[in-house]
N, CA, C and O atoms as CSV, one atom per row, in Angstrom:
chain,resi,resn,atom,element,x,y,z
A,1,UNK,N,N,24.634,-5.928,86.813
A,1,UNK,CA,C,24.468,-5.959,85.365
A,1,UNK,C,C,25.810,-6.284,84.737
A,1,UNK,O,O,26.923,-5.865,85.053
A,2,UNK,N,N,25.417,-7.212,83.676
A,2,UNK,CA,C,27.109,-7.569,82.703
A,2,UNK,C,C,27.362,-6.206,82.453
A,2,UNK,O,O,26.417,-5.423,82.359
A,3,UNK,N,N,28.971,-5.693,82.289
A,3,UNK,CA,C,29.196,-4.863,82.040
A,3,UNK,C,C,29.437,-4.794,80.214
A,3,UNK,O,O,29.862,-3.856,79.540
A,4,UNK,N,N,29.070,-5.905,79.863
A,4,UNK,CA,C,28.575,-6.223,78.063
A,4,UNK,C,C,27.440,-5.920,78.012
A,4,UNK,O,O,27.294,-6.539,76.958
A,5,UNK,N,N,26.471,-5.523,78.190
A,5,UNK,CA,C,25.509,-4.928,78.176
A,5,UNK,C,C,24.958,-3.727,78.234
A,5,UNK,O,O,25.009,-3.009,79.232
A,6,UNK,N,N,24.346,-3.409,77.066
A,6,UNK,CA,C,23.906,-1.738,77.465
A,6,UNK,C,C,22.262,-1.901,77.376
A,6,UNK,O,O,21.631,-2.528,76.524
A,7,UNK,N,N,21.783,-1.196,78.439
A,7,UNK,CA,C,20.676,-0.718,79.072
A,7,UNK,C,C,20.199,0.553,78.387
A,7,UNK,O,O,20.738,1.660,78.393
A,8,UNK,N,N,18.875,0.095,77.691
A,8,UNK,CA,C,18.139,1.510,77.041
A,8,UNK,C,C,17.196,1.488,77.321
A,8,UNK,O,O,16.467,0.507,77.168
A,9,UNK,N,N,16.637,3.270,78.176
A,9,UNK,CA,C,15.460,2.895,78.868
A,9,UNK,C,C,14.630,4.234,78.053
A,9,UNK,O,O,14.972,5.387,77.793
A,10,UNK,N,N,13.579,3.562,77.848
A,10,UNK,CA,C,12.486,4.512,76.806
A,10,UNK,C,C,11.704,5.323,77.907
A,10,UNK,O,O,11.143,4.630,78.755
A,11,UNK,N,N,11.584,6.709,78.022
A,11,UNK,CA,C,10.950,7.934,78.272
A,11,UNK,C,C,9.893,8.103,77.773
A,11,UNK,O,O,9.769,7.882,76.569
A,12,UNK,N,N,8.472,8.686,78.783
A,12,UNK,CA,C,7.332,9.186,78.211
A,12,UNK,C,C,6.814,10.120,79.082
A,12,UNK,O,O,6.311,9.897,80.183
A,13,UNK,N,N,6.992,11.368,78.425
A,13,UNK,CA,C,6.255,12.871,79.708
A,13,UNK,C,C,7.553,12.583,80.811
A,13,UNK,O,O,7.080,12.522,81.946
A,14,UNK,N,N,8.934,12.402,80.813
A,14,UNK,CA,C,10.195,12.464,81.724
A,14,UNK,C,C,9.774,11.177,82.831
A,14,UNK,O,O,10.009,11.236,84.038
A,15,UNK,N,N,9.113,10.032,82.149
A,15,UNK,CA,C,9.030,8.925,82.996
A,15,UNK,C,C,9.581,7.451,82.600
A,15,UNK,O,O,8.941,6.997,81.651
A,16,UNK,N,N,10.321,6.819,82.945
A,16,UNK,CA,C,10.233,5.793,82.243
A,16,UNK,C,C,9.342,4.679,82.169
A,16,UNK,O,O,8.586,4.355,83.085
A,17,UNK,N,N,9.459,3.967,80.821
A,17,UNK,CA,C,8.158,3.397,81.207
A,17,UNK,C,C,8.259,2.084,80.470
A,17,UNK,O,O,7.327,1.354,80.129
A,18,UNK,N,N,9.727,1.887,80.259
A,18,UNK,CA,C,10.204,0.708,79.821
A,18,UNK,C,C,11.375,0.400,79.589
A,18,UNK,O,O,11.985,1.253,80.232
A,19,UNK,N,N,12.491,-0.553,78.870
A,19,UNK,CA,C,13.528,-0.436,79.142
A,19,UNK,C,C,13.948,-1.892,77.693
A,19,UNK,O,O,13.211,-2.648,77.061
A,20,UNK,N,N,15.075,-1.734,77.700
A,20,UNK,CA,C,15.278,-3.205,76.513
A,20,UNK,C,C,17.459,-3.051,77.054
A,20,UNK,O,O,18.115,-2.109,77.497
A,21,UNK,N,N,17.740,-4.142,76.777
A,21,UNK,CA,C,19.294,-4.755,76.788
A,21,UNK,C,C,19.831,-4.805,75.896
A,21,UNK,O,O,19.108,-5.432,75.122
A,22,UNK,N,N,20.841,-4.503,75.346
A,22,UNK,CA,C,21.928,-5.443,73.953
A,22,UNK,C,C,23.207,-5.669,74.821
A,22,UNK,O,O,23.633,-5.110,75.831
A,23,UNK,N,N,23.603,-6.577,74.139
A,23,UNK,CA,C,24.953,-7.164,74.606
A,23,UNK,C,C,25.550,-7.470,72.731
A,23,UNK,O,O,24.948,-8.129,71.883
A,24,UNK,N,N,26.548,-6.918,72.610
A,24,UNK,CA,C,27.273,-7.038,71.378
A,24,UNK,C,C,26.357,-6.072,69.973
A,24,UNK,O,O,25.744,-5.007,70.053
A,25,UNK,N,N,26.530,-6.714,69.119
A,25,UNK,CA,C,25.567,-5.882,67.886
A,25,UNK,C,C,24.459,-7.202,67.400
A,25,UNK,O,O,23.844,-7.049,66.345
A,26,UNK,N,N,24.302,-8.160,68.013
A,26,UNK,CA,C,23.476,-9.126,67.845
A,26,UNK,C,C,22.218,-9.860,68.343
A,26,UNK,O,O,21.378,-10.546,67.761
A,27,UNK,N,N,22.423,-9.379,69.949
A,27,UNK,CA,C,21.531,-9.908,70.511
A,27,UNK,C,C,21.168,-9.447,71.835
A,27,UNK,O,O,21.955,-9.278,72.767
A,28,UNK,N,N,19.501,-9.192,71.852
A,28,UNK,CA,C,18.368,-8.284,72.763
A,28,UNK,C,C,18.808,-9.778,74.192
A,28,UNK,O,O,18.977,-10.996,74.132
A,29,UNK,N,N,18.819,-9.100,74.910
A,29,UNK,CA,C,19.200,-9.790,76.181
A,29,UNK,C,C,17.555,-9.479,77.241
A,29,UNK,O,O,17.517,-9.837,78.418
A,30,UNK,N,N,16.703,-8.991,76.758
A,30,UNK,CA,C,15.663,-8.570,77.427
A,30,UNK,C,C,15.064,-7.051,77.211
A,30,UNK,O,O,15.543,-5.952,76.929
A,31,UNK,N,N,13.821,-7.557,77.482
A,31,UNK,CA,C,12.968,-5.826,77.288
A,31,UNK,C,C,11.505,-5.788,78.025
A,31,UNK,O,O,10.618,-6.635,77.925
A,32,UNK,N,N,11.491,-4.650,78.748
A,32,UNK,CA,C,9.754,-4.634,79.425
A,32,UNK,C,C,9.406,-3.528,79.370
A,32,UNK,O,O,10.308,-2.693,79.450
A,33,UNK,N,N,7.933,-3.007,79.210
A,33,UNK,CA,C,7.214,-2.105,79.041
A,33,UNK,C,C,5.862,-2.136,79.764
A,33,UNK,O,O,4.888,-2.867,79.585
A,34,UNK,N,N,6.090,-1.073,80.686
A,34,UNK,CA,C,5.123,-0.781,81.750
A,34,UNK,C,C,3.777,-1.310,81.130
A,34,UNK,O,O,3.617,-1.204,79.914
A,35,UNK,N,N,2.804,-1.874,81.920
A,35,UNK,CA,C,1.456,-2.497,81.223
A,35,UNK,C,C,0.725,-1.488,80.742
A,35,UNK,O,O,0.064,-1.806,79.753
A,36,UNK,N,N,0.552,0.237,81.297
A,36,UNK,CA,C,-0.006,1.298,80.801
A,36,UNK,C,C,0.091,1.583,79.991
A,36,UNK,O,O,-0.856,2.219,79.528
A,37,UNK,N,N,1.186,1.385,79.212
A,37,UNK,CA,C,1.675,1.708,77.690
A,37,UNK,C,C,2.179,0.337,76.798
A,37,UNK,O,O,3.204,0.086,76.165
A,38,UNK,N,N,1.315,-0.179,76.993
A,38,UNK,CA,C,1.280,-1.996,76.180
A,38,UNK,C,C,0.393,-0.998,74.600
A,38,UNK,O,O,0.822,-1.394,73.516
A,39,UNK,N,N,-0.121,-0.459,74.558
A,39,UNK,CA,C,-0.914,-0.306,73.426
A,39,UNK,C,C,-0.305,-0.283,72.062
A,39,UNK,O,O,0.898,-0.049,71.951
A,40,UNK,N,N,-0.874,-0.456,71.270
A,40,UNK,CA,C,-0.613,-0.584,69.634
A,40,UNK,C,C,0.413,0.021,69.360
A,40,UNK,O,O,1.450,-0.622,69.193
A,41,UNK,N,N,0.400,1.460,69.236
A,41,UNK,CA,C,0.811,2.385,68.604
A,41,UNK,C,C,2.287,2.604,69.860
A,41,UNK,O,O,3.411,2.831,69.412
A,42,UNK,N,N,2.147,2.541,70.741
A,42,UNK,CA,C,3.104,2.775,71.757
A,42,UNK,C,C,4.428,1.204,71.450
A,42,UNK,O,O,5.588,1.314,71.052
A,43,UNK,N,N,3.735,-0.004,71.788
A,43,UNK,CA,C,4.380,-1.095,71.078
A,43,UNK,C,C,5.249,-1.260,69.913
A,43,UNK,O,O,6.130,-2.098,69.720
A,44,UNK,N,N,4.934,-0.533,69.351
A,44,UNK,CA,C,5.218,-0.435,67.659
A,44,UNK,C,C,6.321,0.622,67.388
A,44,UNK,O,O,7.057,0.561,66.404
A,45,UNK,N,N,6.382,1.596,68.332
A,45,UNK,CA,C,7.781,2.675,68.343
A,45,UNK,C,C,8.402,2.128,68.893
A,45,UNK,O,O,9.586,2.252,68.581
A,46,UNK,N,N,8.050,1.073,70.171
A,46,UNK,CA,C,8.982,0.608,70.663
A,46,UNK,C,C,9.902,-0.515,70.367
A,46,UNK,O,O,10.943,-0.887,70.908
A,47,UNK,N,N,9.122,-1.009,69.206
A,47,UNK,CA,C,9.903,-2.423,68.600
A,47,UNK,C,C,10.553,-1.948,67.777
A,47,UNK,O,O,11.570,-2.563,67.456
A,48,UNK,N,N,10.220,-0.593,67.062
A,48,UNK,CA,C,10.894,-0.179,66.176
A,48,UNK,C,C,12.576,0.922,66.797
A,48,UNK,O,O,13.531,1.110,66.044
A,49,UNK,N,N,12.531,1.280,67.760
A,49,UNK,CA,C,13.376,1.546,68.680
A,49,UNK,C,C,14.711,0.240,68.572
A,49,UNK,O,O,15.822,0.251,68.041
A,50,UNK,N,N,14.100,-0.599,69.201
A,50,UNK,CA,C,14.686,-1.792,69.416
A,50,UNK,C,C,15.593,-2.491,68.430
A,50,UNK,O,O,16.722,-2.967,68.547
A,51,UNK,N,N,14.287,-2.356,66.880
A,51,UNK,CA,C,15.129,-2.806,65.876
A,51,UNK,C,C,16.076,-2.185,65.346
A,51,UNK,O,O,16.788,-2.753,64.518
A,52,UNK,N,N,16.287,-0.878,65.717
A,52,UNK,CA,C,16.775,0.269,65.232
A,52,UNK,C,C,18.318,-0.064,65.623
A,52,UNK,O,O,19.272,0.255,64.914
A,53,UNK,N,N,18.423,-0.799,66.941
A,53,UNK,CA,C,19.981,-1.251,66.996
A,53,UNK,C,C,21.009,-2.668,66.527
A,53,UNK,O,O,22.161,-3.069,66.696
A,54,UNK,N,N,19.989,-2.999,65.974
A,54,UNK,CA,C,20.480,-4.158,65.054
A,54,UNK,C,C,20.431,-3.816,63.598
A,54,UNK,O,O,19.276,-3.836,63.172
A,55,UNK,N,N,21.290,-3.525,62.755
A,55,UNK,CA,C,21.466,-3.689,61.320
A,55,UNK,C,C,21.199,-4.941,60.500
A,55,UNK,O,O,20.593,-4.921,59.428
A,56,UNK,N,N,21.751,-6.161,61.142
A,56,UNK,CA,C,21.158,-7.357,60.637
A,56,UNK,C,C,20.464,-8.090,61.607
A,56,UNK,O,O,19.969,-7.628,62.636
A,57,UNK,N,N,20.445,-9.716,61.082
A,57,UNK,CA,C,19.145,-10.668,62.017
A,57,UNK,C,C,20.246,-10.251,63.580
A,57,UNK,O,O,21.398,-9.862,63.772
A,58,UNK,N,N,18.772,-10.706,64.608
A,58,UNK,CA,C,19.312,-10.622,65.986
A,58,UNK,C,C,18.926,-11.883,67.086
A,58,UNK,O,O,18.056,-12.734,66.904
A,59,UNK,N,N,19.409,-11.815,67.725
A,59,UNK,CA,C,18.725,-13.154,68.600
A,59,UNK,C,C,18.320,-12.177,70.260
A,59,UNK,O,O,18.947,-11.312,70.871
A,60,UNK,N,N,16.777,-12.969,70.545
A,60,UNK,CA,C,16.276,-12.367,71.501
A,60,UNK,C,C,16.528,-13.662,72.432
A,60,UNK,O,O,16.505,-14.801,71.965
A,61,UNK,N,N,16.778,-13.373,73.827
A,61,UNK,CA,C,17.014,-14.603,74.377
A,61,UNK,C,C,15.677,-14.534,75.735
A,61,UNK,O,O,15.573,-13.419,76.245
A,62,UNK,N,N,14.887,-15.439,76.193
A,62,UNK,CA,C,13.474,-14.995,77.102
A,62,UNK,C,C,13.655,-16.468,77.833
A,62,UNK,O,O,14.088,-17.523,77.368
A,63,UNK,N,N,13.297,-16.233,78.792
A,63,UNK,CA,C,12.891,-17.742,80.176
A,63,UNK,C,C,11.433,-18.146,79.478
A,63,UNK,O,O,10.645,-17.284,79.088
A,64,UNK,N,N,11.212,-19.413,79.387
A,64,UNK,CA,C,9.968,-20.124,78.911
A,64,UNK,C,C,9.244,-19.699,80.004
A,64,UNK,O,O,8.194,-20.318,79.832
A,65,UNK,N,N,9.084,-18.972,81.146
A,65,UNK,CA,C,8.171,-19.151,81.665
A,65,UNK,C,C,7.739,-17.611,81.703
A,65,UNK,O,O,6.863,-17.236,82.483
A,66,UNK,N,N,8.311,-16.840,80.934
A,66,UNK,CA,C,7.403,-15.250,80.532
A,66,UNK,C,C,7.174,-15.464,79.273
A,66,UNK,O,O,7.906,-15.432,78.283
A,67,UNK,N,N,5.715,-15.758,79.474
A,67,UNK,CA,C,5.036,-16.143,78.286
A,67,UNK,C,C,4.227,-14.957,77.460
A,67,UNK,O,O,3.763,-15.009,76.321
A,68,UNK,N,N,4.212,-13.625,78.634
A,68,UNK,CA,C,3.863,-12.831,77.622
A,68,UNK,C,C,4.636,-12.132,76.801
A,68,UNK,O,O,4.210,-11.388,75.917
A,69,UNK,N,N,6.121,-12.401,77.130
A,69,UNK,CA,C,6.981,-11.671,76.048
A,69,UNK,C,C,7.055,-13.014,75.215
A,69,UNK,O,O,7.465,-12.707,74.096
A,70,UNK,N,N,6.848,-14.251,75.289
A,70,UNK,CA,C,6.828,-14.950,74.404
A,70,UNK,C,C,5.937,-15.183,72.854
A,70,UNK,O,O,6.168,-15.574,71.710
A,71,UNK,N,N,4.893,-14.705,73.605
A,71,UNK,CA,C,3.970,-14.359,72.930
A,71,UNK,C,C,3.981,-13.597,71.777
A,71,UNK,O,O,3.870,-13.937,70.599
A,72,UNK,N,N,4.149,-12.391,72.353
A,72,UNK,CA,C,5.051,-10.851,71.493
A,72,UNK,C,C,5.834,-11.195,70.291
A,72,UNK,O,O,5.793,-10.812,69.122
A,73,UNK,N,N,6.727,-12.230,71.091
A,73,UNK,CA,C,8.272,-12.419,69.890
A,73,UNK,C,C,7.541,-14.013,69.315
A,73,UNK,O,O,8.365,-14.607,68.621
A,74,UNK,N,N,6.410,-14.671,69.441
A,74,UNK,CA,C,5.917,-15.108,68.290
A,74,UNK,C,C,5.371,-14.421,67.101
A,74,UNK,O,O,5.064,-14.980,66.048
A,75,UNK,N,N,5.273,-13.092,67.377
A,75,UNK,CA,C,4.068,-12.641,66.426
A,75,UNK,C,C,5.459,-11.871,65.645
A,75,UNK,O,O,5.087,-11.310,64.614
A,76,UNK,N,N,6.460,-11.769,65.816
A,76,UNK,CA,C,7.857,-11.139,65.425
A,76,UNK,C,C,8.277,-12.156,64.171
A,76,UNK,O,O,8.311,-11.812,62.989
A,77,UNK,N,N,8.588,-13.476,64.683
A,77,UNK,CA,C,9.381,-14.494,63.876
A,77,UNK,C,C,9.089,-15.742,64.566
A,77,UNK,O,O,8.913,-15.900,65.774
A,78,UNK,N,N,9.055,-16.801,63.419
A,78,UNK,CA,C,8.408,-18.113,63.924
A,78,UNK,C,C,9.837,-19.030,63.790
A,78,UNK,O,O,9.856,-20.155,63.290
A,79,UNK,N,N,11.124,-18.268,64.377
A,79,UNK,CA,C,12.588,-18.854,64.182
A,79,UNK,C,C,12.603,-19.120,66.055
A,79,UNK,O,O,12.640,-18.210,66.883
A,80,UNK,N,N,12.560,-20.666,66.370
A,80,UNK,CA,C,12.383,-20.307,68.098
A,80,UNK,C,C,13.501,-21.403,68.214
A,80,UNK,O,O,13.835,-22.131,67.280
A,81,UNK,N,N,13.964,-21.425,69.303
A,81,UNK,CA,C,15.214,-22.496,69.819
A,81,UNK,C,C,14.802,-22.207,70.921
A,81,UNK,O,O,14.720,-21.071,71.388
A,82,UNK,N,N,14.396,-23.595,71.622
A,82,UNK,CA,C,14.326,-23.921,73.083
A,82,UNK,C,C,15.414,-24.632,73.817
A,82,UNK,O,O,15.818,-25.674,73.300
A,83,UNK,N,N,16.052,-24.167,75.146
A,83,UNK,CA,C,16.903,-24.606,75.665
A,83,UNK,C,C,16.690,-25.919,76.818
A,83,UNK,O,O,15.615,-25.570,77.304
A,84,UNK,N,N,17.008,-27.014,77.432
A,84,UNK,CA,C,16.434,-27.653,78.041
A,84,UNK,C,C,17.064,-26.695,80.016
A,84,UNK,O,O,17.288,-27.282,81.074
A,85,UNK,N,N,17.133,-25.351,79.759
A,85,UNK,CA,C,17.601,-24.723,81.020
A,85,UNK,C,C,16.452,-23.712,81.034
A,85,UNK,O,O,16.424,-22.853,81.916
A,86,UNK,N,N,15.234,-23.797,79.825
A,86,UNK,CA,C,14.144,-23.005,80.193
A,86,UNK,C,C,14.618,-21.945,79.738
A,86,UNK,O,O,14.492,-21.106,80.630
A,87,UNK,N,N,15.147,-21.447,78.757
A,87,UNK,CA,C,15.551,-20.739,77.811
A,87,UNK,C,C,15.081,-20.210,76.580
A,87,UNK,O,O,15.578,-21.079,75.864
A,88,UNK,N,N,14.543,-19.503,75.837
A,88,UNK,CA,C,14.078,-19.399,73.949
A,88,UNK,C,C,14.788,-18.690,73.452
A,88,UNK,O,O,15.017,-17.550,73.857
A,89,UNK,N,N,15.142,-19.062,72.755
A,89,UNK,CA,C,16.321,-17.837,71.465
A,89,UNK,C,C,15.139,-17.744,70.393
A,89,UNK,O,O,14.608,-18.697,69.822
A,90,UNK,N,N,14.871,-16.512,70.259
A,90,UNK,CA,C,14.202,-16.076,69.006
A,90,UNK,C,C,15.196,-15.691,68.228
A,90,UNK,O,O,16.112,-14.943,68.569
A,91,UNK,N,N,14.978,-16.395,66.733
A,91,UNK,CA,C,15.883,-15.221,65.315
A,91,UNK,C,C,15.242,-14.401,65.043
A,91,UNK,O,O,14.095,-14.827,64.903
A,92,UNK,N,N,15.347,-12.843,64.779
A,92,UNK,CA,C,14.583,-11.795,64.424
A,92,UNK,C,C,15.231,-11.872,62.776
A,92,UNK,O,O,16.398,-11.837,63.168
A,93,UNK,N,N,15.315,-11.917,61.903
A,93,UNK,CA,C,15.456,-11.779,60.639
A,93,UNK,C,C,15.299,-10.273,60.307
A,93,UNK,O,O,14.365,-9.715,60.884
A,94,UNK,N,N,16.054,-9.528,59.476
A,94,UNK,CA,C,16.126,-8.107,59.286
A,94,UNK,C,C,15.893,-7.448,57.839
A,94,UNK,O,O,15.959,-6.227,57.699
């Protein structure tokens, strides 16, 4: 792991059951959440978690070929930059 990076891993009943990255005060370097706890209400603390460490806009950075977090961070912000290395920078706007 970059040692620019901090690792936050979300707890449920002393388990983890997901996890998200920052590197600087700007930008989510990655995040996953066990498929058991994909649900609404569970999703939704967790984005709000997430946003909770950015004060202003942030950039999420994802491989084009995990399309279900792509998915996710369409329904976030329709700000996308594609890299030709198979790359997406999402802008999260704040």
């Amino acid at each position: 792991i970059d040692s620019n990076v901090n690792i936050h891993l979300i707890e449920k009943n002393n388990e983890v059951i997901g996890y998200y990255g920052i590197e600087g005060s700007s930008f989510l370097t990655g995040f996953f959440l066990t498929p058991e706890n994909r649900d609404g209400a569970t999703i939704e603390l967790f984005w709000r978690r997430v946003e909770s460490h950015f004060p202003k806009d942030f950039l999420a950075g994802l491989y084009t070929k995990n399309t279900r977090a792509m998915n996710f961070m369409n329904k976030k912000t329709n700000e996308k930059y594609e890299t030709a290395e198979g790359t997406v920078f999402y802008k999260v706007r704040r």
